[in-house]
LOTIDO-678591 format. One record per residue (C-alpha): residue in one letter; residue number from 1; x, y, z. Coordinates in Angstrom, 1 decimal. Example, Ala and Ser with C-alpha at 12.3 -4.5 7.8 and 13.67 -1.06 7.14 Angstrom:
<rs>
r; k; X; Y; Z
A; 1; 12.3; -4.5; 7.8
S; 2; 13.7; -1.1; 7.1
</rs>
This chain:
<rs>
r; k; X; Y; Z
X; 1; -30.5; -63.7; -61.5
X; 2; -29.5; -64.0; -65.2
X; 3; -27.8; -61.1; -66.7
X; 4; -29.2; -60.0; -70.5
X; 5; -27.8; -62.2; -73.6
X; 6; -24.3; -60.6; -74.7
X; 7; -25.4; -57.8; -77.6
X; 8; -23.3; -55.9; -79.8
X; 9; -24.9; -52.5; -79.7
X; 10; -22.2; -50.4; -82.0
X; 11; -22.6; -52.7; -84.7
X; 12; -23.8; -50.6; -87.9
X; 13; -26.8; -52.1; -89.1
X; 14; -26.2; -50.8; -92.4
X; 15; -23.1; -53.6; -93.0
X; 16; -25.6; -56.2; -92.3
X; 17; -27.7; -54.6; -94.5
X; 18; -25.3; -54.2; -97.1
X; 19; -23.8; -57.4; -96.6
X; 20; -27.0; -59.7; -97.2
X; 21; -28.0; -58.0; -99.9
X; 22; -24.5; -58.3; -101.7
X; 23; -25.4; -62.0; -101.1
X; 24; -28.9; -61.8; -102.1
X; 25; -28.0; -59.8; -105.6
X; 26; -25.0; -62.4; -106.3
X; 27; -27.1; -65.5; -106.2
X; 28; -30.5; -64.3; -106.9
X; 29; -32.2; -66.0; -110.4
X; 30; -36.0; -65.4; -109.7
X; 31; -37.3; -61.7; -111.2
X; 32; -40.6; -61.8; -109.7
X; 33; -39.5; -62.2; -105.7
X; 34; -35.9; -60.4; -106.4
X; 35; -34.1; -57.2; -105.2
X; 36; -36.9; -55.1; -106.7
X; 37; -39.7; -56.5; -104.6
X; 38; -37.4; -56.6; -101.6
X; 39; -36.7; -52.9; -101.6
X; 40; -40.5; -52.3; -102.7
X; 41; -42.4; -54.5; -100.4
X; 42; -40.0; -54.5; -97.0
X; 43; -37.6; -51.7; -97.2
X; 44; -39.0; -48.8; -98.3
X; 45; -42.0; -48.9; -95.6
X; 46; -39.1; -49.3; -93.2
X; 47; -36.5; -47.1; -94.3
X; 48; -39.1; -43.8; -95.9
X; 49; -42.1; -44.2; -92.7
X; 50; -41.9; -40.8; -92.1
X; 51; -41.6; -39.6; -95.1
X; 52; -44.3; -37.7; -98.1
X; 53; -46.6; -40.4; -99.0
X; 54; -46.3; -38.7; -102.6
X; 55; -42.9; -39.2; -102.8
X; 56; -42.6; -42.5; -101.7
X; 57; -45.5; -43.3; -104.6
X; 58; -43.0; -41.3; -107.3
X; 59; -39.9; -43.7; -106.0
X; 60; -41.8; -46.7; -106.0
X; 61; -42.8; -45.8; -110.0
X; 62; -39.3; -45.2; -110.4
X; 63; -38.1; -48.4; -109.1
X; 64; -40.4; -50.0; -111.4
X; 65; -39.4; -48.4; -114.2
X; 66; -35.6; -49.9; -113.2
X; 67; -34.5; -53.1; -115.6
X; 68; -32.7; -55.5; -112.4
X; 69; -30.4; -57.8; -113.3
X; 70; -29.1; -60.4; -111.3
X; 71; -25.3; -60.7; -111.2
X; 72; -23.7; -64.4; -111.5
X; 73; -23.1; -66.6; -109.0
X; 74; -19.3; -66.3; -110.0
X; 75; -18.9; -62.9; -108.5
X; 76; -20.8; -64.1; -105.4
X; 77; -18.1; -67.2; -105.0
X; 78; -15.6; -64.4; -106.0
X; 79; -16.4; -62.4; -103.1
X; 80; -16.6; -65.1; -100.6
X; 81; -13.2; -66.6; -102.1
X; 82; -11.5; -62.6; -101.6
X; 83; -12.4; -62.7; -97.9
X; 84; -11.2; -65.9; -97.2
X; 85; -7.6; -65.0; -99.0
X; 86; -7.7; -62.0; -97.0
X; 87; -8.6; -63.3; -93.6
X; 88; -6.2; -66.1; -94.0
X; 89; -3.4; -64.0; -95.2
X; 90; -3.9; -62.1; -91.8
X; 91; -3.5; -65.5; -89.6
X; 92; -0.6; -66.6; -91.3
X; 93; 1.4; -62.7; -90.8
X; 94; -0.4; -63.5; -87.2
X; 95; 1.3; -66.4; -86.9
X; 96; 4.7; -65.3; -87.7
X; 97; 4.4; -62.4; -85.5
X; 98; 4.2; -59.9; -88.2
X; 99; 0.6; -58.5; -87.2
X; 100; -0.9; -58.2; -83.5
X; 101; -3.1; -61.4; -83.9
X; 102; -6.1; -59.2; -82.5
X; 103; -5.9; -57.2; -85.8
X; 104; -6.9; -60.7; -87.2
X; 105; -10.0; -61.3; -85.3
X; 106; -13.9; -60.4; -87.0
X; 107; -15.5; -57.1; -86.9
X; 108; -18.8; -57.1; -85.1
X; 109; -20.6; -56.8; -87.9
X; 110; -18.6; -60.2; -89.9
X; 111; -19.6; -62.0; -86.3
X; 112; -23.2; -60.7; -86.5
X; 113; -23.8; -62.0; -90.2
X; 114; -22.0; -65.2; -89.4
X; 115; -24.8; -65.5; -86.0
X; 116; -27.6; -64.8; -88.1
X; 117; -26.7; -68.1; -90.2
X; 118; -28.9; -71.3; -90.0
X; 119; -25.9; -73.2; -87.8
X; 120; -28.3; -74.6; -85.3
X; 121; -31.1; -75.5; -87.6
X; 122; -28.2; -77.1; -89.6
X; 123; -26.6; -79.2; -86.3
X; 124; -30.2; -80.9; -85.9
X; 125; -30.3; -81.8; -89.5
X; 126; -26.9; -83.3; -89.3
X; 127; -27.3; -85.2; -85.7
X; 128; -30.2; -86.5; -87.5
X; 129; -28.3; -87.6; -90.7
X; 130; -26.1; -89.0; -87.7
X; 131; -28.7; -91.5; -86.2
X; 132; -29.9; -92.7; -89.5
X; 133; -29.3; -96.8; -89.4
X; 134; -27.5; -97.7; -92.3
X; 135; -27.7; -100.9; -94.4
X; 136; -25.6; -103.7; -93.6
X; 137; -23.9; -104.2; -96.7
X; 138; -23.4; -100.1; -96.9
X; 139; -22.0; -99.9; -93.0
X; 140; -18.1; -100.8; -93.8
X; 141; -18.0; -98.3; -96.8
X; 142; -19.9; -95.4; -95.7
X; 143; -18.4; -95.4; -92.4
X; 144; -14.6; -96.9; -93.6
X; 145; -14.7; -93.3; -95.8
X; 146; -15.0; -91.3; -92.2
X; 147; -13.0; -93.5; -90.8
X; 148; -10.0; -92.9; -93.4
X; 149; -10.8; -89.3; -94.2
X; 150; -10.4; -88.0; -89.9
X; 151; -7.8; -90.7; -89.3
X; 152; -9.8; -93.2; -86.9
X; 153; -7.4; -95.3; -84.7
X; 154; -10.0; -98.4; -84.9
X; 155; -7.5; -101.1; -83.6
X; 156; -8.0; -99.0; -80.0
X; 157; -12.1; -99.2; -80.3
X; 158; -13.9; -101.8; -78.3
X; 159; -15.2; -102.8; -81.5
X; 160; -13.3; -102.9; -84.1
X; 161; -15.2; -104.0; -86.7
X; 162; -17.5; -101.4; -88.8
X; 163; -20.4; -103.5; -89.6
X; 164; -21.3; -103.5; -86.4
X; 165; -21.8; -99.8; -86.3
X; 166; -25.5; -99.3; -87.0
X; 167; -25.0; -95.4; -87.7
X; 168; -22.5; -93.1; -87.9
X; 169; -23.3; -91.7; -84.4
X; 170; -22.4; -94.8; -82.7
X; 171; -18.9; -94.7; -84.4
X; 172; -18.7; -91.3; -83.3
X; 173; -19.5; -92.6; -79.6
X; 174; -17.2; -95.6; -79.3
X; 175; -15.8; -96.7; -76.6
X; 176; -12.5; -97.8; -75.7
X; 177; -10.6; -101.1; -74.9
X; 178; -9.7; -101.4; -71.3
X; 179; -6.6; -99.8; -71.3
X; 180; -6.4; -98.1; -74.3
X; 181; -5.7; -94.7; -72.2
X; 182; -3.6; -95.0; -68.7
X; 183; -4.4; -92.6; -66.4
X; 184; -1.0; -90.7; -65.6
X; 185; -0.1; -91.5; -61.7
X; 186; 1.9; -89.0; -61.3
X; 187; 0.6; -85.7; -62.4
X; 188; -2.0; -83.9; -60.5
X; 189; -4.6; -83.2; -63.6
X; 190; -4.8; -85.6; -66.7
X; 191; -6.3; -84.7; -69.5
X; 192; -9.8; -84.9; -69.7
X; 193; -9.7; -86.1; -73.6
X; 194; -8.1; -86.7; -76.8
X; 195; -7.8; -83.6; -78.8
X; 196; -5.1; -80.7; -79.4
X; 197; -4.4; -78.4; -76.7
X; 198; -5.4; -74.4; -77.8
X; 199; -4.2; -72.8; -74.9
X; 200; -3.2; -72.8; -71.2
X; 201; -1.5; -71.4; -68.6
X; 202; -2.9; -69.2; -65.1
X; 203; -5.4; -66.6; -65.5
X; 204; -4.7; -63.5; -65.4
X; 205; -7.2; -60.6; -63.8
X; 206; -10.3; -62.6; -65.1
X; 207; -9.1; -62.7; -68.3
X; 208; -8.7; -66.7; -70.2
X; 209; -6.9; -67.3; -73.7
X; 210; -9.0; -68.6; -76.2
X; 211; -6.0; -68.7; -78.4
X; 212; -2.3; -67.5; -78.2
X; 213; -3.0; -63.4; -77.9
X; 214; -7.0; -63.7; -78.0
X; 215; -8.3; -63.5; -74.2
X; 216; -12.2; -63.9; -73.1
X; 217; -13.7; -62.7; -69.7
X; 218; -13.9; -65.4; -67.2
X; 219; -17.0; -63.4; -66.0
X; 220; -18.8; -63.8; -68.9
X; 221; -17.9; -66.9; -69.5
X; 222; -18.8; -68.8; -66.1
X; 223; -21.8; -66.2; -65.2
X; 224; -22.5; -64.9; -62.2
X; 225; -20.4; -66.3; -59.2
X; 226; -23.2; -68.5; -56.6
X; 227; -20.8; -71.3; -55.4
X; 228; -18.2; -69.2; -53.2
X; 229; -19.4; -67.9; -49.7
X; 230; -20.2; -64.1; -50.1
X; 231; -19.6; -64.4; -54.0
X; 232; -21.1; -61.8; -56.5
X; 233; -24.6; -63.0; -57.5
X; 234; -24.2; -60.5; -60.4
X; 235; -21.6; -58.8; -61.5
X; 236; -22.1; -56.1; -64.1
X; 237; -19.4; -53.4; -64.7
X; 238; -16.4; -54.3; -66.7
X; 239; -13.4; -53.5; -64.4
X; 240; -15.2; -56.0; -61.8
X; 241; -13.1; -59.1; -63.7
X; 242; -10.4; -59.2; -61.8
X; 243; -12.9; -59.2; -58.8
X; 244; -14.9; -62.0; -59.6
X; 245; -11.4; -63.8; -60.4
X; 246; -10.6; -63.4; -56.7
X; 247; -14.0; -64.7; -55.5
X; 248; -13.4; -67.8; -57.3
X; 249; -10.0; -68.5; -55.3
X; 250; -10.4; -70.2; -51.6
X; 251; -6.9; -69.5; -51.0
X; 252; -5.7; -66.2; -53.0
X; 253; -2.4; -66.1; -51.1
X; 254; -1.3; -69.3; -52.1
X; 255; -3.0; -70.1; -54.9
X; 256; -4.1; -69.1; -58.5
X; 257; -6.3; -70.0; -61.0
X; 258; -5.6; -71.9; -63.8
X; 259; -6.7; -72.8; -67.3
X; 260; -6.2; -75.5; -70.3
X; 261; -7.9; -75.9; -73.3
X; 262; -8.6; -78.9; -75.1
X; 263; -10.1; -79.0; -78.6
X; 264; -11.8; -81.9; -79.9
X; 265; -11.6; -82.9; -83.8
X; 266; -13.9; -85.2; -85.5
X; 267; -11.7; -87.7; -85.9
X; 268; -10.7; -87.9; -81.7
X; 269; -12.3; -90.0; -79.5
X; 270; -15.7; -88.2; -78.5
X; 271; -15.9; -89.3; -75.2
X; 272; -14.4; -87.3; -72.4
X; 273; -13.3; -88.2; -68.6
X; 274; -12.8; -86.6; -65.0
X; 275; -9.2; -85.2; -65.2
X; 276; -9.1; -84.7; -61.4
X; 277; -10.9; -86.5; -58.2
X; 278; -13.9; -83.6; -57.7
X; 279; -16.9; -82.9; -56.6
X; 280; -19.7; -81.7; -58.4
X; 281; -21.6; -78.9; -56.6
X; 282; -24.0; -77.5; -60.1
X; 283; -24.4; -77.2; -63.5
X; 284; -24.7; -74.2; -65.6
X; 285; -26.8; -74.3; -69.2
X; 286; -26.0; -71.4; -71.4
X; 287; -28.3; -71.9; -74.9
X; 288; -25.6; -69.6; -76.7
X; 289; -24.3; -70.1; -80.2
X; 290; -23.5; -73.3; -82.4
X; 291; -20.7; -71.6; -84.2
X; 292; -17.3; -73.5; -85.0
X; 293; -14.6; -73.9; -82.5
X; 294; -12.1; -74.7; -85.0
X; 295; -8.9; -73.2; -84.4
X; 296; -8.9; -71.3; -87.4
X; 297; -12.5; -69.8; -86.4
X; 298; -11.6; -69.2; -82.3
X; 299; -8.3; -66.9; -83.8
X; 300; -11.0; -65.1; -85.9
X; 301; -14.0; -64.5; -83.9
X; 302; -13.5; -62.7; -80.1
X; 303; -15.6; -64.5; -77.4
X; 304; -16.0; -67.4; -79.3
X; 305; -16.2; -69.7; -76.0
X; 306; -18.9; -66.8; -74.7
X; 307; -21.0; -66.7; -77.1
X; 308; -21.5; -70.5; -78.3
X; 309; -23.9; -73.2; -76.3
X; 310; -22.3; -74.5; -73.2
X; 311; -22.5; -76.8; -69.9
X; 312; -20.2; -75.9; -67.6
X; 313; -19.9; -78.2; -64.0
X; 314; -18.4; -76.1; -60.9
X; 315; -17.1; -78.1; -57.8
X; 316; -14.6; -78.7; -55.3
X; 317; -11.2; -80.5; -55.2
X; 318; -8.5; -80.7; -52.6
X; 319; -6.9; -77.5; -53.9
X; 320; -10.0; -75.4; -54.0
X; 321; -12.3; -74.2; -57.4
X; 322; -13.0; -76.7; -60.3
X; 323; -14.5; -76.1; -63.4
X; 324; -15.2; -78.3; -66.3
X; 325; -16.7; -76.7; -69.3
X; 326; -18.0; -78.5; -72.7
X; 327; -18.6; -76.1; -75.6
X; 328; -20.9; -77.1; -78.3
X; 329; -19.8; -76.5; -82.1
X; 330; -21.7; -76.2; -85.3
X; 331; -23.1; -80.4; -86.0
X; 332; -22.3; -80.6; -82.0
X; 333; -25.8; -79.1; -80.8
X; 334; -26.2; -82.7; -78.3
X; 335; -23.7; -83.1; -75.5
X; 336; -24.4; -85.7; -73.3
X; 337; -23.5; -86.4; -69.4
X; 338; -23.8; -89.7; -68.0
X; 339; -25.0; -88.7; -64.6
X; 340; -26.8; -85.6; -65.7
X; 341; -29.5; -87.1; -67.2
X; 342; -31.9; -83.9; -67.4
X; 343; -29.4; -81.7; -69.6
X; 344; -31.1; -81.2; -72.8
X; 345; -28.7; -79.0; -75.3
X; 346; -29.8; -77.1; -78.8
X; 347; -33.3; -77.3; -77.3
X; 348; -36.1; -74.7; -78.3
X; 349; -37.1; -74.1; -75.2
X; 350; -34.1; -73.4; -73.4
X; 351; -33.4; -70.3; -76.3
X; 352; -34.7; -67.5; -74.5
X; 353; -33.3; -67.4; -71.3
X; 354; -29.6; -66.5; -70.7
X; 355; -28.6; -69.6; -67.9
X; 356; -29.9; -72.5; -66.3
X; 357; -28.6; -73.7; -63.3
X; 358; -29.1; -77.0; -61.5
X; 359; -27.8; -77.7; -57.8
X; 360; -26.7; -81.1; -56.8
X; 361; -27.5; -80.8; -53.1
X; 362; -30.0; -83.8; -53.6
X; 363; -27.4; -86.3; -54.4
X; 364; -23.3; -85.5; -54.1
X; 365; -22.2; -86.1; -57.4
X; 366; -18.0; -87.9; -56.7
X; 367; -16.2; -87.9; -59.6
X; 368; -12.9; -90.2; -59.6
X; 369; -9.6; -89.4; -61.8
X; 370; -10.5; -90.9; -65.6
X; 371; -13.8; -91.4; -64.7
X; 372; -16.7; -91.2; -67.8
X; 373; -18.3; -87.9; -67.6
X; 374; -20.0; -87.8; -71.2
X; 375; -19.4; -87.3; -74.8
X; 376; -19.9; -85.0; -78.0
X; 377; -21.3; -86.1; -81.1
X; 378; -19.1; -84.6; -83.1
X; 379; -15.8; -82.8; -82.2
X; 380; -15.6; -80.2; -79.9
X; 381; -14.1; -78.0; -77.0
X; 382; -13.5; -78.7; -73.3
X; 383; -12.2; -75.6; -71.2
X; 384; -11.3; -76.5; -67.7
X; 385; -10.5; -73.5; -64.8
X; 386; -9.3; -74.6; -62.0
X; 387; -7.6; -73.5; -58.5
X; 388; -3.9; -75.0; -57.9
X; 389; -0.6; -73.9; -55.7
X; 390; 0.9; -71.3; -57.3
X; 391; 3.9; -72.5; -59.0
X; 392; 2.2; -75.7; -60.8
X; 393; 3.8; -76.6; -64.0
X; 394; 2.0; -77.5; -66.9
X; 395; 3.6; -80.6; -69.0
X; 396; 2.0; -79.6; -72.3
X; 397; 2.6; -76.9; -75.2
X; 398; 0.0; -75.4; -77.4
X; 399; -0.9; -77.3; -80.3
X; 400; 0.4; -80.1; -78.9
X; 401; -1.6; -83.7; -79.5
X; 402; -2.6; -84.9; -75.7
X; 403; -4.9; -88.3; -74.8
X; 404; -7.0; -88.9; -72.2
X; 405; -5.3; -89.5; -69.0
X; 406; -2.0; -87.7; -70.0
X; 407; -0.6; -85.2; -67.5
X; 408; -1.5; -81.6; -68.2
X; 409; 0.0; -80.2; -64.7
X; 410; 1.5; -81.2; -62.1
X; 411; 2.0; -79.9; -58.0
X; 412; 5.8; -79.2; -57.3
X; 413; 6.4; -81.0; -53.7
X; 414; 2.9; -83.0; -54.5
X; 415; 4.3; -87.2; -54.3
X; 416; 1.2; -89.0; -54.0
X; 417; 1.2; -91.5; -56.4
X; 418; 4.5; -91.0; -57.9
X; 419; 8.0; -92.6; -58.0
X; 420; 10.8; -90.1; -56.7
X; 421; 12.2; -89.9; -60.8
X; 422; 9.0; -89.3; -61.9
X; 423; 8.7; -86.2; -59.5
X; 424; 12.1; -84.7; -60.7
X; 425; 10.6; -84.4; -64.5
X; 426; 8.6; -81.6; -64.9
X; 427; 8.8; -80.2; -68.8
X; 428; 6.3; -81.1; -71.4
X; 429; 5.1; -84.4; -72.8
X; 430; 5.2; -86.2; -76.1
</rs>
C-alpha cells in the first residue's frame, strides 16, 4: 500500500562528498583520526576496489609521505557565512520580483547534506531540555527571558503568572482564558491557530503553494487516495496529479479544492483548534523529516511540507473533503492530539516505513467549530485542504498575522450564523 520514501536519484554523490569533507578539513584539529586516515582507511577501499593492489599500496605510501594541515575554523565560518549572503541575496531579488523565486530554492545536493544533519536526534535533546523542572526561584527568569525574547502575550494565558510554570514545556502548552479567541460566526472556516499565514488560495491541478511561486504535489503530500469511493489506492506516474486532485472532490462541477497555510512561531500559542464542524474518518503518520518550516527555509528547500514528519486527519464536512495537516519542525519532533491518543511522532520505530494509517470506524470522531484538536511543542505548520463552492473568498493575505477563530474564508450566499452586514463584507481581515 505504501509507496517508496521520496529519493533524489540525480543527485551527484560527489557534492556530498565534496561538501563534508570541505567541512571536515575546515574544522578538523586532531592529526591522528584526520583527512589522511579518512582517505586511507574508508575511501580508498571504496573508491580503488577494482583496482592493482600494487598500486593502491604505492598511493597509500604516497599519502603518507603527504604533511596534512588542517585549515582554521575561520575559513570554515567563512564559507558557511558566503552561502548564507548568497542565498539570502537571492530571496531578497525573489522578493522584489527581480529573480523567478524557484531560482532561489536548494539544489538536491544542499537539501541532501542539510537531511543528513543530526535535526531529529537534536529535537529529542531539546524536548528533553523542554521537560526539565526548573527551580522555583529560577522559573520567573529563565522563562521571563523566552517570554520577552518571542513576544509572549501572558495577560491572555490562563495563568499568568511564571512561577507556576514548572518547565518550559508547560509555557509552551498554555492554555487560554475563556474568551481570549472568539470564534468568527460568520465566516465558514476560522482559523485553526495563531500564527502567520504562508499561503492560500484553490489548488490548482494537484499542485499546493508552499510559498508564493513554490508549489508541492498534493499527491505526495496526502499519499495515496483510500477515503473517496473508487479512489486511487496508489498512484504512481507524475501527470496523474491532476487525477488524484479530482478524486478528492465529491462535487467537481460545483466545487474546488482549497488550501491555507498557517505557520506557527515559537512565540504563538501552541495549541491549535477545529476550524470547521467535521468529521474525522483516519489519520495518516508520515515519519519524514524534522527540517525547519521557517519561512525563510520553506522559500529555500522544494517539498519542504513532503519531505518533513507529518499527521495529517481526512474527513467529511457539509461541503465535501477535509483535511487537516500538522507538520513537525526541527525541536517540534512531539505533536500531540487530544483524542488520538496512540499517535507517537519522532519515534524509532515508526522510521522505516513510508505511512501509517489509522481508521476511525470504531468510534466517529465529531469535531465542533474552535474545538481543541492538539498542540506542538514548539512552533510549527498547519496545512489545511479542503473542498468548498467554487467562488469562496478568502478574508486573509499572505503574511498576514491571523488568531484562532478568525475567518480565513467564507461561502458567498452561505447566512448561517451571520448578520445581513456581516454577509456584505467579504475582503480581508486585520
Amino acid at each position: 500500500m505504501a509507496s517508496p520514501r521520496i529519493k533524489f536519484p540525480h543527485v551527484k554523490r560527489y557534492k556530498l562528498f565534496i561538501f563534508w569533507s570541505a567541512i571536515i578539513l575546515a574544522f578538523t584539529e586532531i592529526h591522528q583520526f584526520g583527512p589522511r586516515y579518512l582517505l586511507e582507511c574508508w575511501i580508498l577501499p571504496n573508491l580503488f576496489f577494482d583496482t592493482n593492489i600494487m598500486a593502491q599500496s604505492s598511493f597509500k605510501q604516497y599519502l603518507r609521505s603527504l604533511r596534512w594541515t588542517p585549515i582554521p575554523v575561520g575559513v570554515g565560518l567563512a564559507l558557511i557565512a558566503f552561502q548564507q549572503f548568497r542565498h539570502t541575496r537571492k530571496r531578497e531579488a525573489a522578493r522584489l520580483g527581480q529573480v523567478d523565486p524557484c531560482d532561489c530554492l536548494a539544489d538536491e545536493w544542499e537539501v541532501e547534506a542539510y537531511k543528513l544533519l543530526p535535526l531529529r536526534q537534536f529535537s529529542k535533546a531539546w524536548g528533553w531540555v523542554n521537560g526539565l523542572e526548573l527551580p522555583e526561584w529560577s522559573r520567573k527568569s529563565v522563562l521571563g527571558l523566552y517570554v520577552r525574547t518571542f513576544g509572549c502575550n501572558m495577560a491572555e494565558a490562563e495563568v499568568e503568572d511564571l512561577g507556576k510554570y514548572r518547565c518550559l514545556s508547560e509555557l509552551f502548552r498554555r492554555s487560554l482564558k475563556e474568551g481570549a479567541r472568539p470564534i468568527d460566526p460568520s465566516a465558514a472556516l476560522v482559523s485553526p491557530a495563531d500564527g502567520k499565514i504562508m499561503s492560500f488560495g484553490t489548488v490548482n491541478c494537484g499542485a499546493l503553494d508552499q510559498v508564493k511561486g513554490v508549489s508541492y504535489s498534493l499527491r505526495k503530500f496526502l499519499g495515496p487516495n483510500c477515503w473517496s469511493a473508487g479512489g486511487p489506492m496508489v498512484v504512481t506516474k507524475r501527470d496523474d496529479d491532476d487525477c488524484f486532485h479530482r478524486t478528492c472532490l465529491s462535487d467537481g462541477e460545483n466545487n474546488a479544492l482549497y488550501q491555507c497555510v498557517v505557520y506557527l512561531a515559537p512565540g504563538d500559542y501552541h495549541r491549535f483548534h477545529s476550524c470547521v464542524d467535521w468529521k474525522v474518518a483516519f489519520r495518516r503518520h508520515f515519519p519524514g523529516e524534522l527540517l525547519s518550516v521557517n519561512p525563510s527555509i520553506a522559500a529555500w528547500v522544494r517539498d519542504l511540507f513532503v519531505l518533513n514528519e507529518r499527521v495529517s486527519y481526512v474527513g467529511k464536512w457539509k461541503y465535501g473533503f477535509f483535511s487537516m495537516t500538522a507538520v513537525g519542525a526541527t525541536n517540534v519532533g512531539s505533536i500531540q492530539v487530544y483524542f488520538d491518543e496512540e499517535l507517537k511522532t519522532n519515534d524509532a520505530s515508526t522510521r522505516k516505513t513510508v505511512f501509517r494509517d489509522k481508521y476511525f470506524d470504531d468510534r466517529l470522531v465529531e469535531l465542533s467549530r474552535g474545538s481543541a484538536f492538539g498542540e506542538f511543542n514548539l512552533g510549527s505548520t498547519i496545512v489545511l485542504v479542503f473542498e468548498a463552492p467554487k467562488g469562496t473568498k478568502a478574508c486573509v493575505e499572505v503574511g498576514q498575522q491571523v488568531r484562532m477563530g478568525q475567518a480565513l474564508f467564507r461561502i458567498p450566499h452561505s447566512y448561517v450564523g451571520k448578520t445581513l452586514d456581516e454577509t456584505q463584507h467579504q475582503g480581508p481581515q486585520r
